[in-house]
Wavefront OBJ file of the C-alpha trace (Angstrom):
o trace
v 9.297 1.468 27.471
v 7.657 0.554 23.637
v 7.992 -3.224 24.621
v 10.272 -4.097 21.704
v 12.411 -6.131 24.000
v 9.840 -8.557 24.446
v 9.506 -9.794 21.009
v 13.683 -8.425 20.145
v 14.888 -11.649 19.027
v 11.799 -12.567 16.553
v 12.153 -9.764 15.480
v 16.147 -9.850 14.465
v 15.324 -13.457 12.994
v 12.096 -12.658 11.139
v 11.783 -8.813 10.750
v 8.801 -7.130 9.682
v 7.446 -7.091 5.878
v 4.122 -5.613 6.604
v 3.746 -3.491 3.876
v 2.412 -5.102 0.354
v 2.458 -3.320 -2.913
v 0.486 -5.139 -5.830
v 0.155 -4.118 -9.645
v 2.295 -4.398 -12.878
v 5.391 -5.299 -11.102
v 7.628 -3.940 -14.052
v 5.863 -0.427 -13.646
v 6.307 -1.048 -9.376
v 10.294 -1.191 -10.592
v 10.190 1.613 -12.175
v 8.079 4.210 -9.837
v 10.266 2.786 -6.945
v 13.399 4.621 -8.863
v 11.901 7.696 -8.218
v 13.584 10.237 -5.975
v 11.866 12.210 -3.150
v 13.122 15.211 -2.027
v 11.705 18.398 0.289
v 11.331 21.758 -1.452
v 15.130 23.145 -2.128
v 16.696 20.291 -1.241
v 18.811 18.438 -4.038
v 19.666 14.861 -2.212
v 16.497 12.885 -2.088
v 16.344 9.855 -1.214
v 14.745 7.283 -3.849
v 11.621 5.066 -3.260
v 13.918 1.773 -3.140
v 15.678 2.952 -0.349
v 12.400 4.288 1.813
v 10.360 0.938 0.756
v 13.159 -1.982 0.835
v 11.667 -4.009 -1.781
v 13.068 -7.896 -0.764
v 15.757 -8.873 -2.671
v 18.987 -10.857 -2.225
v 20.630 -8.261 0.458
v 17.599 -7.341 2.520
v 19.291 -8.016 5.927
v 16.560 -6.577 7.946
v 12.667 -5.649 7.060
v 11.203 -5.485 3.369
v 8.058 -4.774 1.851
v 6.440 -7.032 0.008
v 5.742 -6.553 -4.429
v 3.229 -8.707 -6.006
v 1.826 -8.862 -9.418
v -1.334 -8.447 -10.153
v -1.587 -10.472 -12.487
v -0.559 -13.591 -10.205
v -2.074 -12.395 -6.971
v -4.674 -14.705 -6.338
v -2.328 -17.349 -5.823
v -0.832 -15.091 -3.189
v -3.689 -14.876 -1.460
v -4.463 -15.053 1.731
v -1.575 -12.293 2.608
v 0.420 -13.194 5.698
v -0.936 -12.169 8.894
v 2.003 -9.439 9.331
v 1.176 -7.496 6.729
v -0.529 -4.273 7.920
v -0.689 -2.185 4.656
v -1.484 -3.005 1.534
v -1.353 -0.689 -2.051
v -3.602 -1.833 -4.726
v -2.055 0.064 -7.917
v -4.213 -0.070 -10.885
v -7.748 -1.848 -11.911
v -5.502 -5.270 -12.181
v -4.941 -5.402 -8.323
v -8.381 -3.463 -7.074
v -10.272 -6.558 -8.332
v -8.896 -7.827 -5.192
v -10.108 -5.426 -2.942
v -12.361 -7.621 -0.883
v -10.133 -10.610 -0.865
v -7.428 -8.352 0.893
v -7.580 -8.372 4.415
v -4.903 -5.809 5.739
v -5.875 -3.324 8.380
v -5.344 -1.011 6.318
v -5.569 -0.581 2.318
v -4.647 2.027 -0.258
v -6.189 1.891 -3.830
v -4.524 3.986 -6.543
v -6.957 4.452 -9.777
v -5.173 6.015 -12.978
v -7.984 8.173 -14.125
v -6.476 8.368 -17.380
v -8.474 5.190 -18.559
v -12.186 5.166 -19.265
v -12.961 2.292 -17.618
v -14.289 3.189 -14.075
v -15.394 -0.443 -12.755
v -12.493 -0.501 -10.202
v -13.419 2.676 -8.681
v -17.084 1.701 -8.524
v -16.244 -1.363 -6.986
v -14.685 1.146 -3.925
v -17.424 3.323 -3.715
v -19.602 0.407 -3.565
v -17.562 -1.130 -0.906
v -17.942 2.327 1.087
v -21.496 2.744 0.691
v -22.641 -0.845 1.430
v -19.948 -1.469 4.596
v -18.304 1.650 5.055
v -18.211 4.556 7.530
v -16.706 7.309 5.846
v -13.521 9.290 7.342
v -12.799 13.062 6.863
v -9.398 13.195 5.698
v -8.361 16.592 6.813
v -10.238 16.486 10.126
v -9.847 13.023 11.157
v -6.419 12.283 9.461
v -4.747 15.523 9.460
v -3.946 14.970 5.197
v -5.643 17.015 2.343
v -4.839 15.884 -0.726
v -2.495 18.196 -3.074
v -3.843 19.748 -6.297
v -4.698 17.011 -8.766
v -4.962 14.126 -6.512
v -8.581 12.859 -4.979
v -8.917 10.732 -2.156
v -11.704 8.870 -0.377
v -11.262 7.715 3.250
v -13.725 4.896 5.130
v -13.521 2.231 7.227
v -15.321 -0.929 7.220
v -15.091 -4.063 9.525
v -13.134 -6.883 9.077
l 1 2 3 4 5 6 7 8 9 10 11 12 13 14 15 16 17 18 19 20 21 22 23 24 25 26 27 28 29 30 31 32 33 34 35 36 37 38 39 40 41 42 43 44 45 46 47 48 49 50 51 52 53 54 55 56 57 58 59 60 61 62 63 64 65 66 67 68 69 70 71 72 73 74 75 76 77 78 79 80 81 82 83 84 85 86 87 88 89 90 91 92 93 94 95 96 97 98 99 100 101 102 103 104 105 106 107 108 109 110 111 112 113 114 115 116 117 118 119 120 121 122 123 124 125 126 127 128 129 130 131 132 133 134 135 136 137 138 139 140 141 142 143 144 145 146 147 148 149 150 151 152 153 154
């Protein structure tokens, strides 16, 4: 009834990678080792194993890790990838050569340099139309973490 039968066998041969993470790849290696688990519960499962990163035994779908510092010669990003994480200053200098449907910008706050995050609020006030992330998206943001939400047109 979804339709995947249409496209099955593309899909078996080239499955989908259509999520792209980019920043200090070393410190990508590291966060992805990171377990997840729901209140009580002591098995969580670690980031690795929720993101597939590609390596020699992805059999099926992957996502994508770039480095920052190399991602201009990465760009433009393939057509099938529908998510893309800018983590740090480094890889939010790319914002507007990055065109996913759908991006994610992480800012460490921790460093006094604020041009990355200006460069987002610029984007959202010169193209954007702002989203209401509890309302529209159903998410508010847990103690300690801020988040802006907008659209703009491709």
């Amino acid at each position: 009834m979804s339709g995947v039968d249409r496209d099955w066998v593309r899909r078996l041969v080239a499955p989908a990678a259509d999520l792209a993470i980019v920043g200090t790849k070393s410190w990508i290696g590291d966060d992805l080792e990171a377990v997840l688990a729901r209140g009580d519960d002591g098995d969580g499962d670690s980031l690795a194993s929720l993101l597939l990163p590609r390596t020699g035994k992805s059999a099926t779908w992957f996502s994508r890790i770039y480095s920052s510092s190399g991602f201009a010669d990465q760009l433009p990003l393939p057509d099938d990838v529908l998510l893309t994480i800018l983590d740090g200053q480094g890889a939010i200098k790319y914002l507007n050569d990055v065109l996913s449907p759908v991006v994610v910008c992480v800012f460490d706050r921790s460093i006094a340099d604020e041009s990355a995050a200006e460069q987002v609020v610029q984007l959202r006030n010169s193209r954007g139309e702002p989203l209401a992330l509890s309302s529209q998206l159903g998410w508010t943001p847990p103690a300690g973490i801020e988040a802006l939400g907008f659209t703009v047109a491709l």
